[in-house]
C-alpha positions in Angstrom: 192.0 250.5 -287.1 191.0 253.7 -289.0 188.9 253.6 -292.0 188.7 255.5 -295.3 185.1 254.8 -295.4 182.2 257.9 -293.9 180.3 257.3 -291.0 176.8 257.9 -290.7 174.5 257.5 -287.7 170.8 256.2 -288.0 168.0 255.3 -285.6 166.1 252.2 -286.5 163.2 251.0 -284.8 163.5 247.3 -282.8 161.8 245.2 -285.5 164.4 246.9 -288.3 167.1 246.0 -285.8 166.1 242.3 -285.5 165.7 241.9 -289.7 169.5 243.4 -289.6 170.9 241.1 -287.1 168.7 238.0 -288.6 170.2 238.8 -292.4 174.1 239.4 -290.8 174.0 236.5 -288.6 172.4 234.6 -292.2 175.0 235.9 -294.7 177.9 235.3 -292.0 178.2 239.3 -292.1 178.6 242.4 -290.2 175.7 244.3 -289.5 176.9 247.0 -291.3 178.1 245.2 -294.3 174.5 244.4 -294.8 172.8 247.6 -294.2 175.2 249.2 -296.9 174.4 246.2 -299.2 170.9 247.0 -298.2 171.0 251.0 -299.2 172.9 251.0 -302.0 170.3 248.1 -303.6 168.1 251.2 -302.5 169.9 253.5 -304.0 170.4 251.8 -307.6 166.3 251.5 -307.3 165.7 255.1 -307.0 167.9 256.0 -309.5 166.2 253.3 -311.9 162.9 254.9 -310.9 163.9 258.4 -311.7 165.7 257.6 -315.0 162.1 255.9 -315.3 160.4 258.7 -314.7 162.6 261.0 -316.8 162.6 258.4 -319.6 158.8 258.3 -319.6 158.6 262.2 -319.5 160.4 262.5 -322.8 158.6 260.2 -324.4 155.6 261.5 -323.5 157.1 265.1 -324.7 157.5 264.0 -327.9 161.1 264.3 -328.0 162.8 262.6 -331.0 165.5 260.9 -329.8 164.1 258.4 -327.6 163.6 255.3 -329.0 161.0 253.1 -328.0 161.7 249.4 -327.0 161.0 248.2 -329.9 163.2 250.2 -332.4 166.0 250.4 -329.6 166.2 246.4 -330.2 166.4 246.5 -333.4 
């Protein structure tokens, strides 16, 4: 059965391989299904890091409208 979905091939090394098959077998889940839970949950974090990052950058610049937690509560 054909998918919509891209492909992508990786090389893991045995011990990731195990933590994979150990979480599917868990969550009752294809191997697959959890490494794209797995990499998107990495994803969202790097994203939060660099809007962190680029957050931080324009505070420190001085810009004006960045709100700081405080007054963003408010």
């Amino acid at each position: 059965m054909p998918t919509l979905k891209k492909r992508i091939n990786i090389t893991i090394d045995k011990e990731t391989d195990k933590i994979l098959n150990l979480l599917a077998k868990k969550a009752n889940v294809p191997k697959a299904t959890i490494t794209t839970r797995l990499l998107n949950d990495a994803l969202e974090l790097e994203e939060d890091f660099r809007l962190g990052d680029t957050a931080e950058q324009r505070r420190n610049d001085g810009s004006k409208y960045i709100l700081d937690r405080d007054e963003f509560w408010k």
